[in-house]
N, CA, C and O of each residue as an XYZ file, in Angstrom:
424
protein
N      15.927    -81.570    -61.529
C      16.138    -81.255    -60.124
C      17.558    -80.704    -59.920
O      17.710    -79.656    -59.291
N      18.568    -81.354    -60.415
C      20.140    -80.936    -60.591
C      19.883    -79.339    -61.002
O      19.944    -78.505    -60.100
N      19.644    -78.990    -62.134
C      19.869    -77.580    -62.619
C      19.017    -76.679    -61.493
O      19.520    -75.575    -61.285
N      18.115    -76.906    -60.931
C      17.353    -76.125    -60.173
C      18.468    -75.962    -58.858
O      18.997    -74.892    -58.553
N      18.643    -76.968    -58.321
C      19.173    -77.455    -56.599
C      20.493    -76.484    -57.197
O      20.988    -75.553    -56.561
N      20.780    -76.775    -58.090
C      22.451    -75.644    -58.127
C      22.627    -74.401    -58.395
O      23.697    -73.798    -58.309
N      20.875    -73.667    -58.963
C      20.673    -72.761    -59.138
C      20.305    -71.901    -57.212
O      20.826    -71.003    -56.552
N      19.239    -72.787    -57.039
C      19.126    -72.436    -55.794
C      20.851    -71.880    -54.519
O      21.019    -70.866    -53.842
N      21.649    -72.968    -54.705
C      22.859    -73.140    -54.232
C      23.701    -71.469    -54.578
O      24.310    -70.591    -53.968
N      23.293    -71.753    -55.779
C      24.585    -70.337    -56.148
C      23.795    -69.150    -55.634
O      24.278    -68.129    -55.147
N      22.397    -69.452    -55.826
C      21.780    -67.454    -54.833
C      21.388    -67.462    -53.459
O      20.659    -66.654    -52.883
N      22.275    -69.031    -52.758
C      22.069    -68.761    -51.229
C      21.185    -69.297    -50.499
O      21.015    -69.148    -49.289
N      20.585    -69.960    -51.266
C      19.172    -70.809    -50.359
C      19.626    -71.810    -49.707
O      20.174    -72.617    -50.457
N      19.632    -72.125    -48.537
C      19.668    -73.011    -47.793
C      18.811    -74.479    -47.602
O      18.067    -74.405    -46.624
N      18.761    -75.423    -48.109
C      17.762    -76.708    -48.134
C      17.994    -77.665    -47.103
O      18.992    -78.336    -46.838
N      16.271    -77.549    -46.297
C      15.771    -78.090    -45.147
C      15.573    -79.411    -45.486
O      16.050    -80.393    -44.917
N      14.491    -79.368    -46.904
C      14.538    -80.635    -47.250
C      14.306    -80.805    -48.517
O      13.615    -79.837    -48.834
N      14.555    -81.779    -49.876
C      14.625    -82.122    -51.245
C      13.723    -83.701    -50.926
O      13.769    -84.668    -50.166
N      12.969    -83.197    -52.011
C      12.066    -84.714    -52.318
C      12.233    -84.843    -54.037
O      11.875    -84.026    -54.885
N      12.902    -86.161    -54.224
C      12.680    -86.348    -55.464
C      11.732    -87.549    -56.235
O      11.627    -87.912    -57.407
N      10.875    -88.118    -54.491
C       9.797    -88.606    -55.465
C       8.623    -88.026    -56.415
O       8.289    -86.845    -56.510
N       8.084    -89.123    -57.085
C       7.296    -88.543    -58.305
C       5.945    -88.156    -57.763
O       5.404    -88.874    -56.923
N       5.187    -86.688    -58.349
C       4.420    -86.325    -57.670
C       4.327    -86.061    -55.698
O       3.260    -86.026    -55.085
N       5.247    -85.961    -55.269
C       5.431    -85.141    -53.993
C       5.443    -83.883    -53.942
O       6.588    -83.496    -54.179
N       4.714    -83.002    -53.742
C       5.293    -81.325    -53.497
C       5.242    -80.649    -52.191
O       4.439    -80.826    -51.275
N       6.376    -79.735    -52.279
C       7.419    -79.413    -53.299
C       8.747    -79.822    -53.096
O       9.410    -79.898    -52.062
N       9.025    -80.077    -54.292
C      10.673    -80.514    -54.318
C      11.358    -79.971    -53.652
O      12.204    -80.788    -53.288
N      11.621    -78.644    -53.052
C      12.498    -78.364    -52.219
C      12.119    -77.191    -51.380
O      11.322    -76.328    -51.749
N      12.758    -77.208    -50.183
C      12.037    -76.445    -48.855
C      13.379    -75.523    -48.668
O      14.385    -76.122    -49.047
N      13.517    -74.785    -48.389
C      14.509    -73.664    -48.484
C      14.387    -73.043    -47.631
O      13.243    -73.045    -47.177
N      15.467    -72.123    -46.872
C      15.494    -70.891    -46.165
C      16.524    -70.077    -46.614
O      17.662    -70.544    -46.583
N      16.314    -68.750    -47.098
C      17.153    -67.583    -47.675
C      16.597    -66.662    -46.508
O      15.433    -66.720    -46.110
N      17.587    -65.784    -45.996
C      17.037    -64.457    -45.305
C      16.425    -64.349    -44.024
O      16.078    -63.284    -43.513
N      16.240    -66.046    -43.269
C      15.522    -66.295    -42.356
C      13.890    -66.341    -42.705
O      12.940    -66.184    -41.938
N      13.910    -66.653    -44.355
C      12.321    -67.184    -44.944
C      12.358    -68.221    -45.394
O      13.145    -68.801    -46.142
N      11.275    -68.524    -44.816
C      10.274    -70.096    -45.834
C      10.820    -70.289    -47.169
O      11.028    -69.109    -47.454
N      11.114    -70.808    -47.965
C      10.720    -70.861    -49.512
C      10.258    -72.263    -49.729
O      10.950    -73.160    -49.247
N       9.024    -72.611    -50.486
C       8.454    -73.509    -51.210
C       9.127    -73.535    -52.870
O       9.486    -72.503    -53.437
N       9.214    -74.958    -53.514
C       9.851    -74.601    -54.854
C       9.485    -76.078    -55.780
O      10.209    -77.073    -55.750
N       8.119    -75.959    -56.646
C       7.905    -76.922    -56.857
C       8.672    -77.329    -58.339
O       8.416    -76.464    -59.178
N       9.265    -78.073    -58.704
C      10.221    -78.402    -59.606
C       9.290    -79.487    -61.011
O       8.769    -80.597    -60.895
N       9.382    -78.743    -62.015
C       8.809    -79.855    -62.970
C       9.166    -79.505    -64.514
O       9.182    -78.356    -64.955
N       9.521    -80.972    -65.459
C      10.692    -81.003    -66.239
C       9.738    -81.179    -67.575
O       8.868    -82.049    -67.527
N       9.881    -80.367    -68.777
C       8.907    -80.545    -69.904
C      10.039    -80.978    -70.847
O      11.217    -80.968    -70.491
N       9.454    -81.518    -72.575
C      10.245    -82.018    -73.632
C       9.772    -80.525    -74.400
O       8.711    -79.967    -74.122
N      10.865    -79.935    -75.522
C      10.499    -79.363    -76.447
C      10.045    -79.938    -77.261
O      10.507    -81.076    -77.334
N       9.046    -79.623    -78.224
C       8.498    -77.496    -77.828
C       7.248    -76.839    -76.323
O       6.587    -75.800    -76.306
N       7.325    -77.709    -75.478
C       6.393    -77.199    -74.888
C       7.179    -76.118    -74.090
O       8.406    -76.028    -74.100
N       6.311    -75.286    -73.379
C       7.027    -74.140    -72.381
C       7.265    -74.915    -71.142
O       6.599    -75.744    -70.522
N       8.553    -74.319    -70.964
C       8.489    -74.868    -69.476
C       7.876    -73.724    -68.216
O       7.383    -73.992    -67.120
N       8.035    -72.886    -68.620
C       7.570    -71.774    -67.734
C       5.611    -71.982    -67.567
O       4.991    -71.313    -66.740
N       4.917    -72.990    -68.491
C       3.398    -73.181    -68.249
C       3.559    -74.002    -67.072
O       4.590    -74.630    -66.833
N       2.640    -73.992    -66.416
C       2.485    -74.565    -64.711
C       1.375    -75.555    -64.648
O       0.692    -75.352    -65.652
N       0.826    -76.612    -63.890
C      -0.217    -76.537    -63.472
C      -0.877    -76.181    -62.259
O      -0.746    -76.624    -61.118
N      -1.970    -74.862    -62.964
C      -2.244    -73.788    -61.689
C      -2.785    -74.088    -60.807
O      -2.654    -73.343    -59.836
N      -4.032    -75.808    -60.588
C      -4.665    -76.521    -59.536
C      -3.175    -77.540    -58.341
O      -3.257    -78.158    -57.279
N      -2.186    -77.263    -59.142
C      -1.145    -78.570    -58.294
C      -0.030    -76.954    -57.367
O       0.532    -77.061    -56.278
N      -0.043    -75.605    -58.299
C       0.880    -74.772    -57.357
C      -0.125    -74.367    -56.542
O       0.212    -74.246    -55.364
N      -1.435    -74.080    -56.843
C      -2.078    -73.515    -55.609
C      -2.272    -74.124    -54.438
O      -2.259    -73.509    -53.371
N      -2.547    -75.887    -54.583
C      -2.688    -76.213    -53.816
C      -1.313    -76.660    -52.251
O      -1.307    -77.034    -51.078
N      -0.258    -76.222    -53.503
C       1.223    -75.976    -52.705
C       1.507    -74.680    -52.146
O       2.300    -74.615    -51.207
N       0.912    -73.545    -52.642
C       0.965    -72.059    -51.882
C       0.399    -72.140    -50.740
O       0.862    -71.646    -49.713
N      -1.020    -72.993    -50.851
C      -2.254    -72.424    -50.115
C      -1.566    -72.912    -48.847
O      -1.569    -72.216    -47.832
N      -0.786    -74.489    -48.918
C       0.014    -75.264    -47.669
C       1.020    -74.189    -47.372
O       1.176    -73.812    -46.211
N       1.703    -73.684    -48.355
C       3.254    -73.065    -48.032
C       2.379    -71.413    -47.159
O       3.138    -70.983    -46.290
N       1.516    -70.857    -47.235
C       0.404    -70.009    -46.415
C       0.504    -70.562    -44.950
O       0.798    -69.746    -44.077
N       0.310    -71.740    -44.633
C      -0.016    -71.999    -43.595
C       1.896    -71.560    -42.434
O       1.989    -71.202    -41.260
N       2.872    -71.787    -43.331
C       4.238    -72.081    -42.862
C       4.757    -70.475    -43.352
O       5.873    -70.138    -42.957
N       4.022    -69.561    -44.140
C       4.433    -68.351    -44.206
C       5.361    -68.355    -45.133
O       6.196    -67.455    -45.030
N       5.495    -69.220    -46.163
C       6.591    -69.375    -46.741
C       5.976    -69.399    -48.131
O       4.906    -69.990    -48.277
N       6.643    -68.728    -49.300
C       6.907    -68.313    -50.255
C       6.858    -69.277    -51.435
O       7.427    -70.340    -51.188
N       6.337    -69.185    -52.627
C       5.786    -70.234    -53.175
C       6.324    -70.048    -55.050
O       5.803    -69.445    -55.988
N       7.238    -70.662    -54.966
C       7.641    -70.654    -56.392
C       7.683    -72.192    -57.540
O       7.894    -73.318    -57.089
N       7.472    -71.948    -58.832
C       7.382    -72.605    -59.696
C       8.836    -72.642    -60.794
O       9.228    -71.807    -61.609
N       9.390    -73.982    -60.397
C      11.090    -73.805    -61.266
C      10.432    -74.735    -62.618
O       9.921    -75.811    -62.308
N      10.435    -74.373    -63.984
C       9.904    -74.982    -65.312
C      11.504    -75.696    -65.986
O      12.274    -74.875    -66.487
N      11.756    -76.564    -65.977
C      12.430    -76.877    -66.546
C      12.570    -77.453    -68.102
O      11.894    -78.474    -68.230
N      13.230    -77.090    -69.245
C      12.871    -77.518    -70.682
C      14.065    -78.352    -71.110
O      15.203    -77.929    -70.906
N      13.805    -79.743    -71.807
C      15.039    -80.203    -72.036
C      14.432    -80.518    -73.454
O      13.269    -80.729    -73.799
N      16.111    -80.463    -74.457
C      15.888    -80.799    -75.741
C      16.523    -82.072    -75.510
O      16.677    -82.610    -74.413
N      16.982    -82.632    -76.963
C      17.893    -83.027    -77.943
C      18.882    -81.841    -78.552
O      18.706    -80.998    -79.431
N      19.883    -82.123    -77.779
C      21.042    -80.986    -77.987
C      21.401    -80.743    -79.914
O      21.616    -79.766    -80.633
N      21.298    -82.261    -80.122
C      21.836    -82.222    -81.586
C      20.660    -81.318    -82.809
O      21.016    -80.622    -83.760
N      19.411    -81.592    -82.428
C      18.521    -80.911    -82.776
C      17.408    -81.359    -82.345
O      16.954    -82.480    -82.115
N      16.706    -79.359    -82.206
C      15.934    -79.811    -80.897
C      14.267    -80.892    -81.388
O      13.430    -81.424    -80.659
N      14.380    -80.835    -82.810
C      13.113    -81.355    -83.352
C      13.157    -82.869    -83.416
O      12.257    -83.385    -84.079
N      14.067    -83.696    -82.829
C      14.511    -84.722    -82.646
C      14.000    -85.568    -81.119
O      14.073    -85.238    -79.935
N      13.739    -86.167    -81.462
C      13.518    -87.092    -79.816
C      14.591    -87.046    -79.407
O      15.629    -86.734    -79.990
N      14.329    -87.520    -77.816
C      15.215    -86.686    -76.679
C      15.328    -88.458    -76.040
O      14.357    -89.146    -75.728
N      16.369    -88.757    -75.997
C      16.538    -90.612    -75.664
C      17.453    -90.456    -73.995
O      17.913    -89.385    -73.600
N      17.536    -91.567    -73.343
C      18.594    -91.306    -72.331
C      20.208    -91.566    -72.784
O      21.120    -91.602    -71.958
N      20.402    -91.743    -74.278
C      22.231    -91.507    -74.672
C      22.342    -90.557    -74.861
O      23.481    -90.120    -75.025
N      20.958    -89.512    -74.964
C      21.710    -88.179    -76.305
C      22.119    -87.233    -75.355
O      21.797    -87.216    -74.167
N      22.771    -86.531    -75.884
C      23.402    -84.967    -74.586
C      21.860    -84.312    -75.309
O      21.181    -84.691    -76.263
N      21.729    -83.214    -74.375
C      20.475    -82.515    -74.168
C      20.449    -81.467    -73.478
O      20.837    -81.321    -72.319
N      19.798    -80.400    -74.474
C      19.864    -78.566    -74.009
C      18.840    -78.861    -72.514
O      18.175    -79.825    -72.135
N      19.101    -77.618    -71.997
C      18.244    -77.773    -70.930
C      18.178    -75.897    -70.577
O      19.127    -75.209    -70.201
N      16.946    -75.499    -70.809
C      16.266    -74.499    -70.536
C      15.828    -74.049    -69.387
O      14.618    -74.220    -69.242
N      16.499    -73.410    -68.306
C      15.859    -72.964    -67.028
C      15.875    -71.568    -66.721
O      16.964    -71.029    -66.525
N      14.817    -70.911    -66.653
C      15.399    -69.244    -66.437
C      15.041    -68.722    -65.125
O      14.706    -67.561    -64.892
N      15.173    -70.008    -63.996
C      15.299    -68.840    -62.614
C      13.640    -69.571    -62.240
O      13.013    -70.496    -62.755
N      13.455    -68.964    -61.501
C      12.221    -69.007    -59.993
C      10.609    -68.379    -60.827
O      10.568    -67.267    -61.353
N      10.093    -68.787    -60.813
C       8.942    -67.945    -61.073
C       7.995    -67.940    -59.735
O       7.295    -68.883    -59.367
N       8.097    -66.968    -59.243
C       7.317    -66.660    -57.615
C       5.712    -66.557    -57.969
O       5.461    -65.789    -58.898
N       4.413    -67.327    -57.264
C       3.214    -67.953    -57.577
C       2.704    -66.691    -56.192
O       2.857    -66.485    -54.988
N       1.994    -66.097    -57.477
C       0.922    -64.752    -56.176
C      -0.205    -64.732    -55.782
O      -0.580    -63.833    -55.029
């Protein structure tokens, strides 16, 4: 949620509201430009992709963010084991973290 919320921050989005309970969507409600933005936030272990979605949990967040006119994106987040990534990922170890931006849901 951190790497996303500061990504959002640095290109200007404005946040109405942030939910960081588990399974709530979407994590964060935004206005850029005088628009809606929807932004559902979810964190994978390597090797999986973080950019894969699940396409029954964003649609059913577009189809709502439709009703509010507002814009519907998917943030994938990937975290390693910094030391190597084929290594389990514990809460002492420092850890890569893979985010490349917004993926907008059409």
């Amino acid at each position: 949620m951190k790497e996303v919320g500061d990504f959002l921050t640095r290109e200007g989005f404005e946040f109405l509201a942030v939910n960081s309970k588990p399974k709530k969507d979407p994590q964060f409600i935004c206005i850029k430009n005088q628009k809606l933005h929807f932004i559902v936030v979810r964190g994978s272990l390597y090797p999986e992709n973080p950019k894969n979605f699940n396409f029954k949990l964003v649609q059913e967040v577009k189809d709502h963010g439709i009703k509010y006119k507002a814009t519907t994106y998917f943030a994938g987040v990937g975290f390693a084991n910094a030391k190597d990534y084929d290594l389990p990922l514990t809460h002492s170890d420092k850890y890569a973290v893979n985010f490349d931006g917004l993926q907008i849901i059409e």
